[in-house]
C-alpha positions in Angstrom: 37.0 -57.9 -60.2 34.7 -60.7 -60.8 30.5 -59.1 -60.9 29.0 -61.7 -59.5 31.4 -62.1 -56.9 30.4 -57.9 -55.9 26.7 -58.6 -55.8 27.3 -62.0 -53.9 29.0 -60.0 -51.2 27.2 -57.0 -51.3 23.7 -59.0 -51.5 25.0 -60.9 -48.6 26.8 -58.4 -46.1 24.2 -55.5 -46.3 21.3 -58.2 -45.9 22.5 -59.7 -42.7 23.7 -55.6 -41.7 20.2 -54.7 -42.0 19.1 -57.8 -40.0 21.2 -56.6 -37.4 20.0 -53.2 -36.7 16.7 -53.8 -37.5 17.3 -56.5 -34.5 19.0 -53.8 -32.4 16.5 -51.0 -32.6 13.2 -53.7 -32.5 13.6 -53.3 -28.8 13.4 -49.7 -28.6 9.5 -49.8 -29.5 8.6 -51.6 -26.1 10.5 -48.8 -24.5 8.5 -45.9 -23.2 7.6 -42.8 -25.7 9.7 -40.2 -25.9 9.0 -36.5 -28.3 12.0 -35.6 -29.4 11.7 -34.3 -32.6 10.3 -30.5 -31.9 12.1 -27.6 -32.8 13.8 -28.9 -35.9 15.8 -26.2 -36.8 17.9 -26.1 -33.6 18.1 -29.6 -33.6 19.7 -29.4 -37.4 21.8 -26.7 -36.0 23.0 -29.1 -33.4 24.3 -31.5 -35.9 26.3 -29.2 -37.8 28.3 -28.1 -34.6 28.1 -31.5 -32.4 28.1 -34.0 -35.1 30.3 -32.6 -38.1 31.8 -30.1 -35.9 32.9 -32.3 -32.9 33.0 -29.3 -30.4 33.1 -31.3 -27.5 36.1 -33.0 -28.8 37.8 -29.7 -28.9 37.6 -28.7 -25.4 41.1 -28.4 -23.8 40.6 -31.4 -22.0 42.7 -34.3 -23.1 42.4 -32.1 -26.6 45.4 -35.6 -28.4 42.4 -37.6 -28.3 39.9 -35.4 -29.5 42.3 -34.6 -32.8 42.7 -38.2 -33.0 39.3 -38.7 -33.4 38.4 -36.3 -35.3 40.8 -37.4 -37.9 39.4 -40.8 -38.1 36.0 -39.3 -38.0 36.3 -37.2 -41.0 38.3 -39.2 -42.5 35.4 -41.8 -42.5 33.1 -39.8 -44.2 35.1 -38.4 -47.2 37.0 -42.4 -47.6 33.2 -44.0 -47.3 32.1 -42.6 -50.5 35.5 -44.5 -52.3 34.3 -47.4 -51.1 31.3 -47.0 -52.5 33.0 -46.2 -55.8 35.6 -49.1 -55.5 31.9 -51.5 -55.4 31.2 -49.7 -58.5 34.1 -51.0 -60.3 33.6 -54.4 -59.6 31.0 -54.5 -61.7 32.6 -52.3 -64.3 36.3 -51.1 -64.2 35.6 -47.0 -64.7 32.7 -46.6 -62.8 32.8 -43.5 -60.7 29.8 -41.4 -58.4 28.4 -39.2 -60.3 30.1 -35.5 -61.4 33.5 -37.3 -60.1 35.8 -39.0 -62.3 37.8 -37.1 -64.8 36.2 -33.5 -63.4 37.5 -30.4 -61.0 35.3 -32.2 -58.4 36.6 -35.7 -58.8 40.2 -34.7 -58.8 39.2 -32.5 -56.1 37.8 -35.8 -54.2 40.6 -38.1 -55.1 42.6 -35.3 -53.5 40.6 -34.9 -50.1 40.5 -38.8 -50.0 44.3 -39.3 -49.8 44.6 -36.8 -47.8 41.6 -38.0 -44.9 43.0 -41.5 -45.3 46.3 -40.4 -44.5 44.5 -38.9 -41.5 42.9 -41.9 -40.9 46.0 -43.8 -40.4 47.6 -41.1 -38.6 44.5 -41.1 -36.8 44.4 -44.7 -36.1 48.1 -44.8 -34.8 47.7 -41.7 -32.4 44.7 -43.3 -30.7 46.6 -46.7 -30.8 49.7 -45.3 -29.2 47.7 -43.3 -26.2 45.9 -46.3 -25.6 48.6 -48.8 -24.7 51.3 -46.5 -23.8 49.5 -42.8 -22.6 46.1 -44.1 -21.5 43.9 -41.3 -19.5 42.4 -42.8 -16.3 39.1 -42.4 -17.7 39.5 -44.7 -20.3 39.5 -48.8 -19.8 42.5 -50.7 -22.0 40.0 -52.7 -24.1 41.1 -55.0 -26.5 38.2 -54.6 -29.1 38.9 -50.8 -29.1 42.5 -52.3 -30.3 41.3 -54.6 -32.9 39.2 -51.8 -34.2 41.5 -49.1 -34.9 44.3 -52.0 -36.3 40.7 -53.2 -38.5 40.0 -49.7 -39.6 44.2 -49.0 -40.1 44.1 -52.1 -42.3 41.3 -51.0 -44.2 43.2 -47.9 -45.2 46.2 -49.6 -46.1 44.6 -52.0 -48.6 42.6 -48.9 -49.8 46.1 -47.1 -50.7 47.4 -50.7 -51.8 44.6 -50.4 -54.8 45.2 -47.4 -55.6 48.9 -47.6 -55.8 48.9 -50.4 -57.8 46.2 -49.1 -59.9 48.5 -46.5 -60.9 51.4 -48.6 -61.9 48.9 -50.6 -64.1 47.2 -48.0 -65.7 49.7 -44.9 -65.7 47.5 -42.7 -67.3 44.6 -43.1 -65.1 43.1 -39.5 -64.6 43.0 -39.9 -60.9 47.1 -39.5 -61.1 46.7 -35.6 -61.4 45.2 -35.6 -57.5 46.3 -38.6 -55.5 49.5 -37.9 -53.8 49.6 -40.4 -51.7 48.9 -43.0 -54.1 51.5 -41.7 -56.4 53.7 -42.0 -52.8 52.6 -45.7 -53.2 53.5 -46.0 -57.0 56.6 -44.8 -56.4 57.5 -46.9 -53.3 56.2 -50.0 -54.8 58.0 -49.7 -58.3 61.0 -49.1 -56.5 60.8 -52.5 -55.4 60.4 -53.7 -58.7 57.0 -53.6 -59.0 55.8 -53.0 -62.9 52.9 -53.0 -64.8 53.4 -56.5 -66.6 54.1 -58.2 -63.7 51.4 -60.9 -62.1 52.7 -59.6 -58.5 51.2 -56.2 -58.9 47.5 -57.6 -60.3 47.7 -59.7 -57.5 48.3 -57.3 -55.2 45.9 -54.7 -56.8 43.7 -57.6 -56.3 44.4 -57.9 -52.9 43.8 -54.3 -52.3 40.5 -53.5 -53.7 38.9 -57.4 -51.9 41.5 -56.3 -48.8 39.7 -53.0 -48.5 35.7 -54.2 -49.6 36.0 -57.5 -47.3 37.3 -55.8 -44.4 35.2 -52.6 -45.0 31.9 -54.7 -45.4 32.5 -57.2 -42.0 33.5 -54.2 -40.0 30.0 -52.9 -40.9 28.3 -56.1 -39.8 30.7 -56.1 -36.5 29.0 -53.0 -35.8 25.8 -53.6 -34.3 27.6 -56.0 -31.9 30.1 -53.5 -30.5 30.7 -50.4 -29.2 31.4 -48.6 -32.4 27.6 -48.5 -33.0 27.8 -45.8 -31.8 29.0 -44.6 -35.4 25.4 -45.9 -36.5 23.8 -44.3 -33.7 25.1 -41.1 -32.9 24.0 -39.0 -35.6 19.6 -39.8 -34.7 21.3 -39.2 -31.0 22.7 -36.2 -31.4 19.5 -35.1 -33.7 17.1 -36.1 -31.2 19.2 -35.1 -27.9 17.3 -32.9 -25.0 16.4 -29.6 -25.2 15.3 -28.7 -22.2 16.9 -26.4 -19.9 20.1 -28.0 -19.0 19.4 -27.6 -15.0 15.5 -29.2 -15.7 15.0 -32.8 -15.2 11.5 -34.2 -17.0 8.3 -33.6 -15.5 6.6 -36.8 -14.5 2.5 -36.5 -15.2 1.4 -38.2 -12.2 -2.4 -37.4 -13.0 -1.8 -40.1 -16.0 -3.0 -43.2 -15.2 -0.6 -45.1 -17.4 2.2 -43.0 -15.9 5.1 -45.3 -15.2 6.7 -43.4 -11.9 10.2 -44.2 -12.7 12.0 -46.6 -14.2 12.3 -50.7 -12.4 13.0 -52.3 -16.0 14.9 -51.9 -19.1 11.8 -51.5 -21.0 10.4 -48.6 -18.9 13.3 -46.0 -20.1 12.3 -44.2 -23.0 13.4 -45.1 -26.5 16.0 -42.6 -25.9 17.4 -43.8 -23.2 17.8 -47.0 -25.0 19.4 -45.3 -27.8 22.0 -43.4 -25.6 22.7 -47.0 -24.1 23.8 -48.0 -27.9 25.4 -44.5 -28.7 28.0 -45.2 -25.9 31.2 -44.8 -27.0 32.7 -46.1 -23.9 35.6 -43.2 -24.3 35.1 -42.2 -20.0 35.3 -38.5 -20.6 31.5 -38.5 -18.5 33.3 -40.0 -15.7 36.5 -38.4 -15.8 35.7 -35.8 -13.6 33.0 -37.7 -11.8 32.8 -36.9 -8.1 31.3 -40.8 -7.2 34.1 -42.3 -9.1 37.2 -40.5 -8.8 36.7 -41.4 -5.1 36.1 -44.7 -5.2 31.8 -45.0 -4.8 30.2 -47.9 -7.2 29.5 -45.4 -9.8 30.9 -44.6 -13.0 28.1 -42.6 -15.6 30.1 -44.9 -18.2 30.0 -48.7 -17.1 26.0 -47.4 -15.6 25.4 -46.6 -19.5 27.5 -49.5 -20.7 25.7 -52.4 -17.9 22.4 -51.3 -18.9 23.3 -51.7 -22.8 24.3 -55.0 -22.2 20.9 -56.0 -20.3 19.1 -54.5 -23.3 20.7 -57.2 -25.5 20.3 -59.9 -23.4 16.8 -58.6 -23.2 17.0 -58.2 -27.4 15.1 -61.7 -28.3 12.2 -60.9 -25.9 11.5 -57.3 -26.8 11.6 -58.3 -30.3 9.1 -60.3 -30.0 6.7 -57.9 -27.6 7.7 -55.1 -30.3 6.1 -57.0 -33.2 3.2 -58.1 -31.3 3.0 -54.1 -30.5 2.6 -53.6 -34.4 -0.2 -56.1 -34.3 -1.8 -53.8 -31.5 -1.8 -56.9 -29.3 -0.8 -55.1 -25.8 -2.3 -58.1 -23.6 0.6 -60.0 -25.4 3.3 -57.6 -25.1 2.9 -58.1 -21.4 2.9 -61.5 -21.4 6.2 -61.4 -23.1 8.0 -59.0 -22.0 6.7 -61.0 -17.9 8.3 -64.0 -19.5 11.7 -62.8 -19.0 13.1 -64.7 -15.5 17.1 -63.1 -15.7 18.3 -60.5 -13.7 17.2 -57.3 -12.5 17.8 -53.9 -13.4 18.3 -52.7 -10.0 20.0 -54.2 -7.9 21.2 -57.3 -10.2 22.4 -55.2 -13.2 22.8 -51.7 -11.4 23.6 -51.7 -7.7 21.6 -49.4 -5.5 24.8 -47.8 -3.9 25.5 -46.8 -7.5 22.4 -45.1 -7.8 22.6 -43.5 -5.0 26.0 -41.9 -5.1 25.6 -39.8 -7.8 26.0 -36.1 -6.8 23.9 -34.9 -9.9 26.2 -32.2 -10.6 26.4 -32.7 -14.1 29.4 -33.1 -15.6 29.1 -36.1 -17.3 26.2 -34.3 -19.2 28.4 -31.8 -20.3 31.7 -33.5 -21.2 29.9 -36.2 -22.8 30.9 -35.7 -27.5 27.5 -37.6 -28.0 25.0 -35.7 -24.9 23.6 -38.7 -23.1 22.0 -37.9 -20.5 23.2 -39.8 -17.4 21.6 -37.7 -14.6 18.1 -38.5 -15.9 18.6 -42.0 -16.6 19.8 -42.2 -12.3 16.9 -40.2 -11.7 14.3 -42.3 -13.4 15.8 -45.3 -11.3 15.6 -43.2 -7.9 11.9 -42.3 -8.7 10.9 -46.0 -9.3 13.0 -46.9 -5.6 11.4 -44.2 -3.8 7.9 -43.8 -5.4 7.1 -47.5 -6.3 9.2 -49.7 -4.0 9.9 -47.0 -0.8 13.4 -48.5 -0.7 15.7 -45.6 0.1 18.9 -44.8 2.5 17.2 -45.3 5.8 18.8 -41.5 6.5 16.6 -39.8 3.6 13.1 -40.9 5.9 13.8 -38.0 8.0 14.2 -35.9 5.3 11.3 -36.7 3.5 9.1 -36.5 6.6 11.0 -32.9 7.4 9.7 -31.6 4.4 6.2 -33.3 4.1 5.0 -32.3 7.6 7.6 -29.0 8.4 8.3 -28.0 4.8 12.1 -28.2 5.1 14.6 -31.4 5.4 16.1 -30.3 9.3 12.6 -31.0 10.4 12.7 -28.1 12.3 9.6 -26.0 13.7 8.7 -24.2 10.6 7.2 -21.0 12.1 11.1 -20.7 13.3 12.3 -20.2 9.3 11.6 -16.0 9.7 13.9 -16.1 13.1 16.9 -15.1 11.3 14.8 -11.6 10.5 15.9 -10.1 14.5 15.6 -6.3 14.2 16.7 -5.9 10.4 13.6 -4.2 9.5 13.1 -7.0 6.4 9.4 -7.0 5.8 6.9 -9.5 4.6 4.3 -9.4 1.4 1.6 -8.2 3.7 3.9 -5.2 5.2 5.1 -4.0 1.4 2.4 -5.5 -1.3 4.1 -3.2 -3.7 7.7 -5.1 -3.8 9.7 -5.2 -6.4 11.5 -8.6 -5.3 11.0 -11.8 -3.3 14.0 -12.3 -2.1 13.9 -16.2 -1.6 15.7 -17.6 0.9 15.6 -21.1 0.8 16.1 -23.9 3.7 19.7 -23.6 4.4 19.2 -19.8 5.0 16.6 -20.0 7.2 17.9 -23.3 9.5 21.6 -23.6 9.1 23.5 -20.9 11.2 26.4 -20.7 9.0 24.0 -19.9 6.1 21.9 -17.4 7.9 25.0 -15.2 8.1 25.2 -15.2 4.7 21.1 -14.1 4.3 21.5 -11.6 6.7 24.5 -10.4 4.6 22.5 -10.6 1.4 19.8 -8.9 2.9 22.0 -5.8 4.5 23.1 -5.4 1.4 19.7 -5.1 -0.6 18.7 -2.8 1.8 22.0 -0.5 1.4 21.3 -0.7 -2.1 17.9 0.7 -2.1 16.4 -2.8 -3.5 12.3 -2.7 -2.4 11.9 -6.8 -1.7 10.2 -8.7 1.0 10.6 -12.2 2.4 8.0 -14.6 3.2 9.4 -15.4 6.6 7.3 -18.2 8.5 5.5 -19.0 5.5 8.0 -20.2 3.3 8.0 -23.4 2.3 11.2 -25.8 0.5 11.4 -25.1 -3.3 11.3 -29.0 -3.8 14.5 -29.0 -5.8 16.6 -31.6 -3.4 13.1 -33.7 -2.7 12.8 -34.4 -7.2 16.4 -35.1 -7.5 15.9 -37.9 -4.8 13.4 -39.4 -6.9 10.4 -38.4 -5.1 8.6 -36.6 -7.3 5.1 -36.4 -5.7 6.2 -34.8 -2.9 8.3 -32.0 -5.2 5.2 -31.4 -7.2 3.3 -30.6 -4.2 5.8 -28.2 -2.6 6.0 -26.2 -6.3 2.6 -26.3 -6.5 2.2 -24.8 -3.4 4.8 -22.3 -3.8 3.3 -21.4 -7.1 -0.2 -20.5 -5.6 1.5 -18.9 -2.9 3.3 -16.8 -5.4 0.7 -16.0 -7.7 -1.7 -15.1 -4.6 1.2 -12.5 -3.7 2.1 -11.1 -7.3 6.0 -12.4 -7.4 7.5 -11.3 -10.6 11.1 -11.6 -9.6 12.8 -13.6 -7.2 16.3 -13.4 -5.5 18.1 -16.6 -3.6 21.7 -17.1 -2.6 21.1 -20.9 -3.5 22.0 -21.8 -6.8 19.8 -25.2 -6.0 16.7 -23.0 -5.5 17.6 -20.6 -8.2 18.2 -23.7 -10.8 14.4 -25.2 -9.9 12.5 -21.6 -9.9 14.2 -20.6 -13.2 14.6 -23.7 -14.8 11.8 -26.3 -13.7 9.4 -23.5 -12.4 8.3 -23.2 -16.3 7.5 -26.7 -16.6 4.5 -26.0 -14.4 3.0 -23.2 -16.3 5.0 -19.9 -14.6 8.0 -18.4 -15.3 9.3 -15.4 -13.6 12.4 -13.2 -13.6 15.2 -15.3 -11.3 18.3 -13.5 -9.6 21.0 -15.3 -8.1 22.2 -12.7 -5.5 25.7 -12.9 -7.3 24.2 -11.7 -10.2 22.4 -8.5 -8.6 25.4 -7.9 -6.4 27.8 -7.6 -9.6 24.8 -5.7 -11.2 24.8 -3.5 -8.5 28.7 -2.6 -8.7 28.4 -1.9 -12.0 26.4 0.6 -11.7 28.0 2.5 -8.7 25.7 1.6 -6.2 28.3 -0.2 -4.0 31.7 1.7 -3.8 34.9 -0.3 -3.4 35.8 0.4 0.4 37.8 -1.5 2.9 40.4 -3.7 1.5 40.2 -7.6 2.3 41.3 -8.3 5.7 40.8 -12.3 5.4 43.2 -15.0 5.5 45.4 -15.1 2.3 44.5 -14.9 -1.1 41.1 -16.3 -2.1 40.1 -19.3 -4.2 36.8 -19.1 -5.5 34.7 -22.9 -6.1 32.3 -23.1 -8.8 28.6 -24.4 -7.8 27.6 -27.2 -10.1 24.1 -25.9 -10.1 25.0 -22.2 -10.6 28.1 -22.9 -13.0 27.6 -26.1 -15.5 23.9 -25.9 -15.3 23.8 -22.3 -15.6 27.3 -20.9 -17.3 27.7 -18.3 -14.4 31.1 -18.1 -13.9 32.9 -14.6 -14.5 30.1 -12.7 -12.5 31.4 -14.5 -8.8 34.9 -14.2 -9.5 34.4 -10.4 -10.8 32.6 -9.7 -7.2 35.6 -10.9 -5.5 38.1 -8.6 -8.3 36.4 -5.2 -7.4 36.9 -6.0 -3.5 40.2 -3.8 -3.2 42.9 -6.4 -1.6 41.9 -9.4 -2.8 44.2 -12.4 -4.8 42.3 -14.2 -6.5 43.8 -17.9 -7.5 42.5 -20.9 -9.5 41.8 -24.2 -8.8 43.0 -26.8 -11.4 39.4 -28.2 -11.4 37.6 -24.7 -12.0 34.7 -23.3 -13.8 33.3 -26.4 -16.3 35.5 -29.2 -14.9 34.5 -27.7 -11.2 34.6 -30.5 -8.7 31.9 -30.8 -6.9 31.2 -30.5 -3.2 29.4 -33.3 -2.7 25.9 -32.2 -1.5 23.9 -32.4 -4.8 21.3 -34.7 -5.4 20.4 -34.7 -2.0 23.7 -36.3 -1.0 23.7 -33.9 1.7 21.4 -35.7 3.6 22.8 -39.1 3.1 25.8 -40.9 4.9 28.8 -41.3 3.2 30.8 -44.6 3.9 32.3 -45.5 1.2 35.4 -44.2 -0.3 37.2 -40.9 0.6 34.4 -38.3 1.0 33.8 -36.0 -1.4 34.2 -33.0 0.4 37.6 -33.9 1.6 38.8 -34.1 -1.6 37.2 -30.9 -2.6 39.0 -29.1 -0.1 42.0 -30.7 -0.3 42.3 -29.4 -4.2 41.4 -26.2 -3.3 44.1 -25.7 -0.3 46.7 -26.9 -3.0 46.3 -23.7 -4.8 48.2 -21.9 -2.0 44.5 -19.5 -0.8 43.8 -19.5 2.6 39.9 -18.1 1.9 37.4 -20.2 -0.1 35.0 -17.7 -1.5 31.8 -19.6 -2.5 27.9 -18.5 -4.0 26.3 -21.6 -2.2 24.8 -22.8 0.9 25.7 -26.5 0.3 29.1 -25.9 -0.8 29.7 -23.5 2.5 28.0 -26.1 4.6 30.4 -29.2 2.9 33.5 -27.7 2.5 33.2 -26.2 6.0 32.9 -29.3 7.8 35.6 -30.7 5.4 37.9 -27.9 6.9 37.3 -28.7 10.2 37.2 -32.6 9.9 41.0 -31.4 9.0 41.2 -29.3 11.8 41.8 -26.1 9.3 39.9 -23.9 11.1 42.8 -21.7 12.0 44.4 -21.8 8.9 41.6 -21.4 6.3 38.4 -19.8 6.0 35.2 -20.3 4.5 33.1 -17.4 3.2 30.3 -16.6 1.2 31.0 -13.5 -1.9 28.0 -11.5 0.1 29.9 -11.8 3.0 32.7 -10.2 1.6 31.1 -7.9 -0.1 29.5 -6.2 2.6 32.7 -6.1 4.7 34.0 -4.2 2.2 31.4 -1.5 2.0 30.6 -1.3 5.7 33.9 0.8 6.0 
């Protein structure tokens, strides 16, 4: 190999690499300022099992792919570093890294490296072959994901072309002792008459080691314009990924006066948001189970990601220059620049608001995503800039916001109404039993929606069977805020937790029960954010407590319809990982037969109320809830046991938009709790 030639092309291809991600992460500086580099330890720990580990890729969920990926992943690594040595030796012949070569680690090496690029290869074709022939829904049939695993295949095979080769010239070379699949090569090659002295095989060992550099080197510089920059990316992504609470979205200071409220340009995401928008791997696991897009809404948590990374490069030349002017400290410029740009919108142009507004916020493209972007917060920061900034909003969502700004709840019903549900229970208030153990919370739905309330009256017979000492606040409850922040409207959420927190803290609340997993998400998870934390029960939770402990005795055996299906809650199962304790309540109910949905526990579909999609008309594509309910009757269960008011309330009118009624049920696990022990 000819030095001059090396440096040429390593001088040259590593220059104009650097260029290119120096011009691809420029931008990020305009972008908004993010902290996410606290708590290094468990972010360290996160690499080891999310980045060399590749949990998420081991999930049983399409579990080809994920092998085929993690082949080519590892493989990557261990191959990289013979690259590195195969530059060496242009520049001289038996150069090796150092401690390898002729040692127990470098025969060690040359082992591992044969064997990954084997893997590689294998890898490569197993990916190739689902794509064209086996391709998952999720995934889009692109033809530079092609051309990328034939580019990396390629550069495997001319990597095992030098090496066979090599061999056949030099038949001592140490490297022999370890390299099985080069001595595979040897032997394949020489048995087409390959030999040492023949021009042929320096050509081709020629052709192997430029083959492997050339292609190795330009697929680096490709890089930075594709979607495997991601391979670039994902490691500072994964380092730097959120650690809040999973069912927390990010506190907006709205006493700042610099605060941008939400998010109406590329430039006003965070840096990490424009990261995740490069980290992309476009592989549609976050929308495979997506509520929006498996029925047909403009949404899809992969093309949202993907659309805005491709209005952050058209974007690139501008932000550039308003990033370098930000060095200077020249913000009156930045402005300017960044004002200068006269393309197409964010929202609207780039990102439709139907999109926007579809998505259910339950999660699961969060959780299924291998590299953790966080979809639901990038929506979120769009619905807070529509609400807070423009007031453009589904015409629907003015009544709700004026429900809960003038009657504290979204039914704008008379709020000294919410305690009606108490009757002749006995259930007292704060001021009747200052020494309470609980507050037993009980949300909107409980109070207003008379399917609900059957289901608080439930929970609260069964507290009081149970001995529990809580109270209710009755008339002078007020909406936990949770459904108003996920709508984008942030203000009017911080005032109603405010409130509730004063209220609270007047009162002495320690402990708080709810039957809404939305309510019990927002106290226990977004509560903190505000400076108090307190001890949250969902009433599952206490029930199954409660069992344990012999308080409630298995009694009368489950006279409902059929055997039961339970659904998981987004916001009490991904969010919050409780998923044995409300199928162990139905278990100890003598009677019952308990079946499972396909889409259960993690990949739960969800019933299409979260993220205040309740309150919002639903016009395009099937509804959500249908085809909630229509997976749930295929498991053969004639009851639908669920822990949630908004669940109940959607798959109930689901069931009788079929005209079910007399054929299923839908009940809450209090509900059937307590007519088991009433007997």
């Amino acid at each position: 190999m000819n030095p001059v030639a090396m440096g040429l092309l390593l001088l040259i291809s590593l220059s104009a690499f650097t260029l290119s991600v120096v011009r691809r992460f420029l931008p990020l500086f305009v972008m908004q300022p993010d902290v996410r580099w606290e708590n290094p330890k468990e972010r360290v720990v996160g690499i080891l099992k999310y980045f060399f580990g590749q949990l998420r890729f081991l999930r049983p969920f399409e579990r080809v792919h994920g092998i085929a990926h993690i082949m080519i992943f590892w493989g990557a690594i261990v191959v990289t570093l013979s690259t590195i040595q195969m530059a060496g030796r242009g520049f001289s012949p038996d150069w090796h890294l150092p401690g390898f070569g002729d040692t127990g680690l470098g025969l060690t090496y040359i082992f591992l490296k044969d064997l990954f690029t084997l893997s590689i290869m294998t890898g490569c074709t197993m990916a190739f072959v689902n794509r064209v022939f086996f391709r998952p829904s999720r995934m889009i049939l692109s033809l530079e994901a092609l051309v990328i695993l034939n580019w990396i295949f390629w550069m495997m095979a001319m990597d095992l072309l030098y090496e066979s080769t090599l061999f056949i010239l030099s038949p001592d070379h140490p490297e022999t002792q370890a390299a099985f699949l080069g001595m595979f090569g040897k032997k394949l090659l020489m048995g087409m008459g390959l030999i040492a002295d023949s021009s042929m095989t320096s050509q081709l060992h020629a052709m192997g080691s430029w083959g492997h550099l050339i292609l190795g080197l330009s697929f680096l510089n490709y890089l930075p314009y594709c979607k495997q920059f991601h391979e670039v990316t994902s490691l500072p992504s994964l380092f730097m990924r959120s650690l809040k609470k999973k069912g927390a979205l990010t506190r907006q200071d709205l006493e700042d006066e610099d605060a941008i409220f939400g998010v109406g340009k590329i430039e006003e995401f965070s840096w990490k948001r424009g990261m995740d928008m490069y980290t992309c791997a476009e592989c549609g696991r976050c929308h495979a189970n997506c509520p929006a897009y498996l029925t047909d809404k403009p949404l899809s948590p992969m093309h949202l990601i993907m659309d805005e990374r491709d209005h952050l490069k058209k974007k690139t030349n501008l932000m550039c220059q308003a990033a370098l002017h930000k060095f200077k400290k020249e913000p009156e410029k930045v402005e300017a620049v960044l004002e200068e740009w006269d393309g197409e919108n964010l929202v609207g142009d780039v990102i439709s608001e139907e999109a926007i507004w579809a998505c259910t916020t339950c999660g699961h493209c969060i959780s299924n995503c291998p590299l953790m972007i966080e979809h639901v917060d990038n929506i979120i920061d769009i619905r807070r800039h529509l609400v807070q900034v423009e007031s453009r909003f589904p015409k629907e969502l003015t009544q709700f916001f004026k429900g809960c700004e003038n009657l504290s709840n979204p039914w704008s019903l008379a709020s000294n109404t919410r305690g009606d549900w108490f009757g002749d229970l006995g259930v007292k208030t704060p001021e009747e039993n200052p020494d309470f153990e609980y507050l037993f919370y009980v949300g909107c739905a409980g109070s207003f929606d008379d399917r609900y309330k059957k289901v608080t009256i439930a929970v609260a017979k069964l507290l009081q069977k149970a001995g529990v000492n809580f109270v209710c606040l009755g008339d002078n409850e007020m909406c936990c805020g949770e459904t108003a922040r996920r709508l984008g409207n942030e203000y009017l959420a911080q005032h109603m937790i405010n409130f509730n927190l004063e209220m609270f803290d007047s009162i002495g609340v320690k402990k708080i029960i709810t039957a809404c997993p939305h309510c019990f998400n927002t106290f226990k998870n977004e509560y903190p954010q505000f400076g108090k934390s307190f001890e949250v029960v969902h009433h599952t939770e206490l029930i199954r407590e409660l069992t344990r402990k012999g308080v409630f005795k298995a009694g009368k055996k489950f006279n409902g319809k059929g055997p039961v299906v339970y659904h998981d809650s987004c916001y009490l199962g991904r969010y919050n990982d409780l998923y044995d304790i409300p199928r162990d309540i139905a278990r100890f109910i003598p009677g019952v037969k308990l079946v499972e949905a396909e889409r259960r526990e993690r990949t739960s579909f969800c019933c299409g109320a979260g993220g205040g999609r309740m309150w919002m008309e639903e016009n395009i594509g099937k509804r959500i809830n249908a085809e909630r309910f229509e997976q749930l009757a295929a498991t053969g269960a004639k009851t639908v046991a669920t822990a949630c008011p908004y669940c109940m309330i959607m798959l109930d009118d689901a069931m009788k938009e079929k005209g079910a009624e007399e054929e299923f049920e839908i009940v809450d696990l209090a509900q059937m709790m307590l007519a088991s022990i009433e007997a």
